[in-house]
Structures are given as C-alpha cells and as structure tokens.
Steps between C-alpha positions, in 0.01 A plus 500: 500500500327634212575880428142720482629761307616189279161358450326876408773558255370178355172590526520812357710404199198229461237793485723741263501157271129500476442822349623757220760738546282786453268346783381749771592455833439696850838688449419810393561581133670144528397255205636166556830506346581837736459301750708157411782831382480626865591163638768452301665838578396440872721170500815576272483880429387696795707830386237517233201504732612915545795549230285645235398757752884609563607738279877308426358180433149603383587421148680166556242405790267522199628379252566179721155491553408498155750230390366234760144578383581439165619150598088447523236384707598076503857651560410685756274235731769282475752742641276535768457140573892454487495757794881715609814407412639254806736769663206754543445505868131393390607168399546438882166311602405680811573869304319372225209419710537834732538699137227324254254288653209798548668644217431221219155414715357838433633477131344160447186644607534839284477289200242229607293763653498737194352256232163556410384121580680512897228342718523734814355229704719197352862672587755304467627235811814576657679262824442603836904517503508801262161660700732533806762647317326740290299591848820560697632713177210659474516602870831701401379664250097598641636840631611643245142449291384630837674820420445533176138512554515751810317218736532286790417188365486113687570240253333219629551137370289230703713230580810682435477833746460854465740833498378817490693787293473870463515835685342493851237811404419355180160354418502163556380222277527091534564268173449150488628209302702193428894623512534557142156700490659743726830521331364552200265773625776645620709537206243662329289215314185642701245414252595166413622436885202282671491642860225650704530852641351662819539748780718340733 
C-alpha cells in the first residue's frame, strides 16, 4: 500500500523544486531553503532541532547547522527527497505515516500557498486516501488549536464528521472545510486556510 506521508514528501520536494531558495513561504521568517533545512534536520538530525538552544552544545548545534546549509539549496531538496537514514524508526512505513504525512502536507502547502501567483480557488488535488488520513490526524491534533485560541470550537468536515474541542465555558465557534482546510487552519495557516467560520 502506498505510504501518504511518502507521497507528500514527494510532493513537497516537487514544490521546493519550483521555486528559489530565497522564496517566501507561510513559515514564519522561513524562506524556502529554511524550510527544505528543517526537513533535513527533522529526518537525520533531530538533536539540532533544540541543540543550539543548550548551552553545551549551542556552539556545535550551530555550527552543524551552518555546515549543512552551506551544502546549498539543490543539496539540500535532495536530502529531503532521500528522506532518514533506514534504521531511523521513521523509515518504518506506518511511523512514517503516523510522524509525516500532515507534517509534509502542511509544508507542501506553505510553499504553494505563499507564491504570489497561488490561485486560492484552484488548490491543488489530493486522493480521498490521504483526506481520511489527514482528517483522522487532524482530529488528534484539533484540541490543542482549540486551546491555544481560548475557544470551544466544532471542526466540522461534511462527509467526514465533526469533533468539537475546547474548554466547556469557552465561547464557542464552528469551522468548516475539506480535512486539510481544517488542519491547516489549525496549525496556524489561517489566512491562506479556505474554511468558513460561524457561531456554532
């Protein structure tokens, strides 16, 4: 069976190939080659993701960081594409999908989304297969955005269900969308996100 998390790592090395390094994306302070680094140090060098902040390895956390930039942008996208080593625990398919699937989805879209010529109402087509999945992620992960914005909120997906999220005595509030809408909502792409928003 074909691995999701497979496919958006695919996809997303596809959209990092079609622009600049120094092309914006959704992330924050992120131009494009930030974000192919981040993937890279996600799959083979996770101490890295918080060594620079310790104070014993801040020095070699960053200087690690700046010798796999320097490598360069092409360098870096293929890195990506070639994914973890084979005996990171990531490498095992259903991990893999559990750990990267919504992961390298919401990337895909933080560069696609961020160019100046993205056609909000042309997104891009994903399988029905990887809708489930990122809607049954997604489901894991709604409460905490619940939190974070201090709200009850009901994600509501026709066709795939509803869950609603938050403290009981909050105000409440209902977003709708396709799976990925709502996931990406969630994780903070709210202007780019296409959902609808109401009082529940």
């Amino acid at each position: 069976m074909t691995s999701t998390a497979s496919e958006q790592r695919q996809a997303l090395v596809t959209a990092l190939r079609t622009v600049s390094a120094d092309a914006p994306t959704l992330c924050e302070g992120w131009a494009a080659e930030d974000l192919a680094l981040h993937i890279v140090i996600r799959d083979s060098h996770p101490h890295l993701l918080i060594g620079p902040s310790l104070p014993l390895v801040g020095d070699r956390g960053s200087k690690a960081l700046k010798n796999l930039r320097s490598t360069g942008y092409e360098s870096l996208v293929e890195r990506a594409q070639a994914g973890p080593p084979s005996y990171f625990p990531q490498s095992f398919p259903p991990l893999n999908d559990l750990m990267n699937t919504a992961e390298f989805y919401i990337h895909t879209e933080d560069v696609l989304r961020a160019q100046p010529d993205f056609d909000p109402k042309h997104p891009r087509s994903i399988s029905e297969k990887l809708r489930r999945r990122l809607w049954k992620q997604g489901s894991m992960m709604f409460p905490m955005a619940a939190r974070s914005a201090k709200q009850r909120i009901t994600f509501v997906s026709p066709g795939y269900g509803s869950t609603t999220s938050g403290p009981a005595s909050a105000p409440m509030r209902k977003i709708t969308g396709a799976p990925e809408e709502l996931l990406l909502w969630a994780f903070g792409r709210k202007e780019k996100a296409q959902v609808s928003i109401g009082e529940a």
